[in-house]
C-alpha positions as CSV (number, residue, x, y, z in Angstrom):
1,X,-33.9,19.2,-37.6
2,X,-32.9,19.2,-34.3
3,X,-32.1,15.7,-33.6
4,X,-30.1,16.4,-36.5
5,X,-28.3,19.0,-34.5
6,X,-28.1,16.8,-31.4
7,X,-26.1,14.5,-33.7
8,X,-23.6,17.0,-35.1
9,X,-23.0,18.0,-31.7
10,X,-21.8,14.5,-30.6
11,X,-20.0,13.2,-33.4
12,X,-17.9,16.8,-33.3
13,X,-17.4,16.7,-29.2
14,X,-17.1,13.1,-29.2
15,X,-15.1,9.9,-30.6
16,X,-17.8,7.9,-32.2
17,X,-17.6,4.4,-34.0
18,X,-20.4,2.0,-35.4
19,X,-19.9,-2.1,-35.9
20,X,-22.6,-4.4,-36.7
21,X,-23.1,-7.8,-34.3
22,X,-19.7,-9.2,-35.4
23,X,-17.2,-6.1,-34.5
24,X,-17.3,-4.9,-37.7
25,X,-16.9,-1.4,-38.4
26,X,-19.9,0.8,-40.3
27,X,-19.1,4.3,-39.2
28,X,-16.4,6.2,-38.0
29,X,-16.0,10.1,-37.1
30,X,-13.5,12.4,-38.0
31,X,-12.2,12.3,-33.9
32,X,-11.8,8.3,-34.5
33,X,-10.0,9.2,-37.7
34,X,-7.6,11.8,-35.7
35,X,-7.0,10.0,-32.5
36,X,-6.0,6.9,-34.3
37,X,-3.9,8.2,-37.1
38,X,-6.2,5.7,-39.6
39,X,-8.3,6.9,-42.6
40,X,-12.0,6.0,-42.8
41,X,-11.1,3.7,-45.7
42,X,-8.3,2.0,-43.6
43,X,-11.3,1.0,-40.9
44,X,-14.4,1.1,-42.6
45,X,-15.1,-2.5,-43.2
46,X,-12.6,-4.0,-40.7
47,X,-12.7,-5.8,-37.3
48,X,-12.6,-3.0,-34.4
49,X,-9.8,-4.7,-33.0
50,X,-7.6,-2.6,-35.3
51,X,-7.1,-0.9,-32.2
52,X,-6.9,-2.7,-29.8
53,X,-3.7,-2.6,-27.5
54,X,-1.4,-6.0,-27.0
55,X,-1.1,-5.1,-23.6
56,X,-4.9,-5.3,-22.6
57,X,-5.8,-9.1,-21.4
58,X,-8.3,-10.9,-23.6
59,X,-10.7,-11.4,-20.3
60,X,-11.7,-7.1,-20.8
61,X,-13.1,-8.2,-24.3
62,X,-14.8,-11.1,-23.3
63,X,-16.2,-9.2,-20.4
64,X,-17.3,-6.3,-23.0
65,X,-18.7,-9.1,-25.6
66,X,-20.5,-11.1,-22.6
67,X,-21.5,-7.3,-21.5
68,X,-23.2,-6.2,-25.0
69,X,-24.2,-9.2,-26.4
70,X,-26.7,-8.9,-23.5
71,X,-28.4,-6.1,-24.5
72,X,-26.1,-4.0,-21.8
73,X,-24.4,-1.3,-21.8
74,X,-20.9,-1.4,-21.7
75,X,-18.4,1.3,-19.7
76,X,-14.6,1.4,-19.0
77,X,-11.3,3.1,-19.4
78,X,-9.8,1.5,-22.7
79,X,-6.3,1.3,-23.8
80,X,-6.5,1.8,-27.4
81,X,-3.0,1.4,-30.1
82,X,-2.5,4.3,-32.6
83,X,-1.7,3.2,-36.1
84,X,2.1,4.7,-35.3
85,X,2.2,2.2,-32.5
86,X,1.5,5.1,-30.0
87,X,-0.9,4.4,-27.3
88,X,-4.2,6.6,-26.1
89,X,-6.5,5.9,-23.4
90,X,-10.6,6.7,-24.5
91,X,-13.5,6.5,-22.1
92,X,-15.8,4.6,-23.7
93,X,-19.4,3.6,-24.1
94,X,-20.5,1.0,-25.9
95,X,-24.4,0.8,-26.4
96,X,-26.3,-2.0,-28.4
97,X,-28.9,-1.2,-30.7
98,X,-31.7,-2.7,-31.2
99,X,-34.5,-3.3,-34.1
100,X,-38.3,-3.1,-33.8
101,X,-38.1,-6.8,-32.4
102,X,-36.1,-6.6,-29.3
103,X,-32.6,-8.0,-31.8
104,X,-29.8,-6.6,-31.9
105,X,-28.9,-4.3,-35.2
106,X,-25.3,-2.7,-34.1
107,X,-23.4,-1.3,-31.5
108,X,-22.6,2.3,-31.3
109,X,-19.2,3.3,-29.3
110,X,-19.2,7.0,-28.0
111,X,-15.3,7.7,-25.9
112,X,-13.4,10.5,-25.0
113,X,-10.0,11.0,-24.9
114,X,-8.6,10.8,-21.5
115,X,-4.4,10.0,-22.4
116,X,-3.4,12.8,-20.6
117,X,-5.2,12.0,-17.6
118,X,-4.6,8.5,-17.3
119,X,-0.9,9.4,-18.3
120,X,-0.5,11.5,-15.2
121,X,-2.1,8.9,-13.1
122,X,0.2,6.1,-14.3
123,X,3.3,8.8,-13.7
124,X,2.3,9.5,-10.2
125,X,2.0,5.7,-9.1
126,X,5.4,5.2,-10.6
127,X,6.7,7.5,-8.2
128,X,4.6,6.6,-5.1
129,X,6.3,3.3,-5.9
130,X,9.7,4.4,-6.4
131,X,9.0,6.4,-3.0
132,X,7.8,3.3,-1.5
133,X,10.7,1.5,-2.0
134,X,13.3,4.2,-1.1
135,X,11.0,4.1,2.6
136,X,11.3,0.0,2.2
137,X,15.2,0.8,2.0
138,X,15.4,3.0,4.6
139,X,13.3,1.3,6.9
140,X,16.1,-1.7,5.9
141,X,18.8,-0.1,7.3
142,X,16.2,0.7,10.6
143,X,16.0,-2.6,11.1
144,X,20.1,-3.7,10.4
145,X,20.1,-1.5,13.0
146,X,17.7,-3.1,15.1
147,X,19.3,-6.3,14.9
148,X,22.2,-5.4,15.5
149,X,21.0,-4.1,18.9
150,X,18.9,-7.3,19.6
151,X,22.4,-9.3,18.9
152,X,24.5,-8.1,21.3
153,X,23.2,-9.6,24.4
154,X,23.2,-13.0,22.8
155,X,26.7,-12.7,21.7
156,X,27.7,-11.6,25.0
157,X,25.9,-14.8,26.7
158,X,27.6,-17.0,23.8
159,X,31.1,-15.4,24.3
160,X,30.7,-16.3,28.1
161,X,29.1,-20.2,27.4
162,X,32.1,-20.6,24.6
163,X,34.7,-19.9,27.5
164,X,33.0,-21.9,30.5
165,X,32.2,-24.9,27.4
166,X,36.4,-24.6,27.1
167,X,36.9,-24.5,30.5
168,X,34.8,-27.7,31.6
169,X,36.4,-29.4,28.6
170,X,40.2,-29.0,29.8
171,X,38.5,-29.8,33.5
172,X,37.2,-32.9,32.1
173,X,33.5,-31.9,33.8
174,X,31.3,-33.7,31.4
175,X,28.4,-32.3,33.3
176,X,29.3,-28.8,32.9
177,X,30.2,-29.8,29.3
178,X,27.0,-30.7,28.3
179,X,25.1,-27.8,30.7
180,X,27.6,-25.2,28.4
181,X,26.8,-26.8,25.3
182,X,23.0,-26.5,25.6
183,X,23.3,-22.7,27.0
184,X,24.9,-22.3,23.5
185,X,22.5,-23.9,21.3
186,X,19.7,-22.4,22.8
187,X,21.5,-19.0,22.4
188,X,22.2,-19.7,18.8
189,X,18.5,-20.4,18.3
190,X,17.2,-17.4,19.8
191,X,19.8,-15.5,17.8
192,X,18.1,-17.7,14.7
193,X,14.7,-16.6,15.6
194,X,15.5,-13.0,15.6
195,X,16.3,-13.5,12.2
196,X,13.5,-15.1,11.4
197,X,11.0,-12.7,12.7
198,X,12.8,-9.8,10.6
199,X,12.8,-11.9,7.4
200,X,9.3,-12.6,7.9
201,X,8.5,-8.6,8.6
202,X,10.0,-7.7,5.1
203,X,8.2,-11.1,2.9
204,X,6.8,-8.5,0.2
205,X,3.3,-9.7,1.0
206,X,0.0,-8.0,-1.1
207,X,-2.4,-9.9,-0.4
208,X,-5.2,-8.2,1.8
209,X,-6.1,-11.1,4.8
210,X,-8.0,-10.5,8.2
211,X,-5.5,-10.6,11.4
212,X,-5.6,-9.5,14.6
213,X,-5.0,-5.5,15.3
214,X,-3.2,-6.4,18.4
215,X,-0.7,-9.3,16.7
216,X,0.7,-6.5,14.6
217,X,1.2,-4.0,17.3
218,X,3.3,-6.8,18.8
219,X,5.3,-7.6,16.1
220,X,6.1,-3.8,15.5
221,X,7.1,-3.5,19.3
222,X,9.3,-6.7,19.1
223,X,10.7,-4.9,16.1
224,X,12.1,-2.2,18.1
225,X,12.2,-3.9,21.6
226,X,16.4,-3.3,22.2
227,X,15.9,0.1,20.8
228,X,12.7,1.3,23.4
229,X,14.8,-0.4,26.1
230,X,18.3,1.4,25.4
231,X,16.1,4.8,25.0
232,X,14.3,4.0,28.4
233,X,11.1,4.4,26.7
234,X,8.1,3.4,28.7
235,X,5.4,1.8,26.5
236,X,1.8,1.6,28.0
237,X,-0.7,-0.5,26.1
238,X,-4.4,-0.4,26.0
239,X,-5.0,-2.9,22.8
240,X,-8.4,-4.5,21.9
241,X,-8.2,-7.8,19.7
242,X,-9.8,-6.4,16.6
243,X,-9.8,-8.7,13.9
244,X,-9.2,-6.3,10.6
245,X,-8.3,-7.3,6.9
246,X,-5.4,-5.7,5.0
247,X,-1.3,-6.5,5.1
248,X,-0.5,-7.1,8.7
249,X,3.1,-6.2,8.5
250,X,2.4,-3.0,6.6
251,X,0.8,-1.9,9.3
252,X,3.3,-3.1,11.9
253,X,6.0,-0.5,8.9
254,X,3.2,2.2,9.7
255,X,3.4,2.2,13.3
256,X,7.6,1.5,13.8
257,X,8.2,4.6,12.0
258,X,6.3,6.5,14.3
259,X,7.8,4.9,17.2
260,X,11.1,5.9,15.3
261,X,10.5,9.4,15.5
262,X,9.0,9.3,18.6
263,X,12.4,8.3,20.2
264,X,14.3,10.5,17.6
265,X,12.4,13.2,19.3
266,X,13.1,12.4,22.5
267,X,16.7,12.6,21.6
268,X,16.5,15.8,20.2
269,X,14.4,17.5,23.0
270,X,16.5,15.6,25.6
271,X,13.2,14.3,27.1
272,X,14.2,12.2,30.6
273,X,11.1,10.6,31.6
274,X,10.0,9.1,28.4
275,X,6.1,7.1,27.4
276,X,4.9,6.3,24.7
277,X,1.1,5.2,24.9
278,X,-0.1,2.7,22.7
279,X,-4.2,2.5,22.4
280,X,-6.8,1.3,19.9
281,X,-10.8,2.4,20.4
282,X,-13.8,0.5,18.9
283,X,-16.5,3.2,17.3
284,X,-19.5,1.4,17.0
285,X,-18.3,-1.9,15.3
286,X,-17.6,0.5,12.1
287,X,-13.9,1.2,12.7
288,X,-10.9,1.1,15.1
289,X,-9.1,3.9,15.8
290,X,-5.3,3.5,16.8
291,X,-3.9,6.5,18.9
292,X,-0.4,6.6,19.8
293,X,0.9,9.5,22.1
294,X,4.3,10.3,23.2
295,X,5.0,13.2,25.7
296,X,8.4,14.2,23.1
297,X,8.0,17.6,23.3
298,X,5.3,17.8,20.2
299,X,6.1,19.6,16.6
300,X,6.3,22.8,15.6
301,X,2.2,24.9,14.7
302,X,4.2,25.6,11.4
303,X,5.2,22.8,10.1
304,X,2.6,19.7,11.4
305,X,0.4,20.1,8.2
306,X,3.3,19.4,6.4
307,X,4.4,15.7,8.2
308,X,3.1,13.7,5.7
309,X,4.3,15.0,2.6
310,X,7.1,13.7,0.7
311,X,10.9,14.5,1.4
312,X,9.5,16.9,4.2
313,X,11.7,15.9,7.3
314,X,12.3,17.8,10.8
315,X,15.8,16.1,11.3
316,X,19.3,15.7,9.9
317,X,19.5,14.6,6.5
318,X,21.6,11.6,8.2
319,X,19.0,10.9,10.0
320,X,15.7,11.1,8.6
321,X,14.7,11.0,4.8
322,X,11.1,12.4,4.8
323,X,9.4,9.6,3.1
324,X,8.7,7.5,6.0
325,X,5.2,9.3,7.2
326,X,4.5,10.2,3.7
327,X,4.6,6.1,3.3
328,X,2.8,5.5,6.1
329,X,-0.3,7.9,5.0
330,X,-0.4,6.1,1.4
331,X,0.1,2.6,3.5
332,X,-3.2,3.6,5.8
333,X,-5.4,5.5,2.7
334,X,-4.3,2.7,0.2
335,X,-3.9,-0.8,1.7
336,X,-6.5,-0.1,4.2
337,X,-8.9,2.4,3.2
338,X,-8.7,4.5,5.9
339,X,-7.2,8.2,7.2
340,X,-4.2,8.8,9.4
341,X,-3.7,12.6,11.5
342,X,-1.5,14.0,14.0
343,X,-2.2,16.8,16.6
344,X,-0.5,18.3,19.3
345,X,-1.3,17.5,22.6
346,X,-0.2,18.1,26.3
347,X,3.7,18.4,26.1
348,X,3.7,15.6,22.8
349,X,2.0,14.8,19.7
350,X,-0.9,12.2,19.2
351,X,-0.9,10.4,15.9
352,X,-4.5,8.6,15.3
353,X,-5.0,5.8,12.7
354,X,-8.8,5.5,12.1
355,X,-9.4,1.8,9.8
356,X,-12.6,0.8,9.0
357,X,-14.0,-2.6,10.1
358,X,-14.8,-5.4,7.3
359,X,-15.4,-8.5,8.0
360,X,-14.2,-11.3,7.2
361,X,-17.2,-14.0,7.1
362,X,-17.8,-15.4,11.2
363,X,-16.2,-12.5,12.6
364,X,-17.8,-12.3,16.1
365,X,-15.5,-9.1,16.9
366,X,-17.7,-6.9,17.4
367,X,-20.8,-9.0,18.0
């Protein structure tokens, strides 16, 4: 009587299905029958794949078929079609039975519906995405910016070498020809290579690969070299050579825009004596933390919980679009498992990136 009970309870709270060893279907419940819009004679007696979604790769079946036809037990998150084409998302359980001599009899299936959930989920990485790239775009126009800044020396130097180059010419100095004439190429080159290093900062690379803490540090400061010089802002460095695994120049994005608002702050205070301190600290061989600490005049007690959230900005709309920290924190939790604060501190703020260590196999870093 009571198992009885025991089984009333789970076929009504649950969304069961029986197939025998080939996938086909024995039993249904009234919950299969309602989530997907088919009567019990329309899948009684038909291959379970009835429901399955055209979106979902044949390797998840083989990996459930591989899973059960072992005599294991088989969980996952399962995209399921809806006879009207709609789509629902079931947790589901799938459990072989077996007889009195160890063979398999049928599999039982026990899900719940989770569409809602998994709906929300999907939703809310669209828009981390969308917010992603509207930070990517912005941090673009950063960059224009930046190389614009890094260009105008150059230019300047190439202007001059294009006059003296004319000038030798009509003096008939072959010497100072020639001298002229390298001063430009090799200005032209540099000028390339700046180029070069910004299209290689924004290659959309998502593959997770060990690199050196210190390397993307650098590349981030070379980033924004003209503009830390024209701001007379001091950087002091105190940089071990981790080795870490994750996307280096994502992490070289996370750490430009807070040197960004670091010298946007020192704008707005009208900070003179300006330093921004750059330094990472091993803890135990577990992570590396990454501190950086500018003396800008620090953010307001009301409003530093709110940094990292999205569209939250202390500047001029013209200036600042309130996605950049929000990126950054998604960058650090996401790409690199790890946690990213800020706190107040002396006359500036302190923002500390903590990233756990894994290895990648022969790392003596930390040995």
């Amino acid at each position: 009587m009571r198992l009885k009970q025991y089984k009333q309870a789970i076929e009504s709270s649950n969304i069961v299905s029986k197939t025998d060893i080939n996938g086909i279907i024995t039993f249904v419940n009234d919950e299969f029958c309602k989530i997907s819009g088919y009567s019990r004679d329309e899948l009684i007696g038909h291959n379970h794949n009835i429901v399955r979604h055209p979106d979902v790769p044949s390797e998840k079946f083989e990996i459930l078929w591989d899973t059960i036809l072992s005599k294991k037990t088989y969980k996952a998150t399962v995209q399921n079609m809806a006879k009207d084409g709609s789509t629902f998302y079931v947790n589901t359980t799938v459990v072989p039975i077996l007889d009195d001599k160890g063979n398999i009899e049928e599999f039982i299936a026990i899900r719940y519906d989770v569409t809602k959930e998994v709906e929300l989920r999907l939703e809310n990485e669209e828009k981390q995405k969308l917010l992603f790239l509207q930070s990517r775009q912005a941090s673009l126009g950063q960059m224009i910016a930046n190389i614009a800044h890094q260009w105008k020396q150059p230019l300047t130097e190439l202007n001059l070498a294009l006059f003296n180059l004319k000038k030798s010419f009509d003096a008939g100095d072959h010497d100072e020809f020639l001298k002229y004439y390298l001063d430009s190429k090799n200005v032209v080159k540099n000028m390339s290579n700046i180029i070069d290093d910004f299209m290689n900062f924004f290659k959309p690379v998502r593959e997770k690969k060990s690199f050196f803490i210190k390397d993307a540090i650098n590349d981030a400061l070379m980033i924004v070299d003209k503009v830390l010089k024209d701001e007379k802002i001091k950087v002091i460095k105190q940089i071990d050579d981790v080795e870490i695994v994750g996307i280096s120049n994502e992490l070289s994005q996370v750490l430009i825009n807070i040197i960004q608002n670091a010298k946007d702050a020192f704008k707005q205070n009208s900070i003179t004596k300006r330093e921004l301190k750059i330094c990472t600290i091993l803890k135990k061989g577990e992570s590396i933390v990454i501190e950086l600490e500018d003396n800008a005049g620090g953010i307001d007690d009301e409003v530093i919980d709110k940094i990292f959230e999205p569209y939250f900005t202390t500047k001029h709309s013209s200036v600042g679009t309130g996605l950049g920290l929000f990126v950054a924190s998604m960058i650090i939790e996401q790409t690199f498992e790890g946690s990213i604060s800020v706190k107040n501190k002396d006359k500036g703020v302190v923002f500390t990136i903590t990233i756990p260590l894994k290895h990648p196999k022969g790392c003596k870093c930390c040995a």
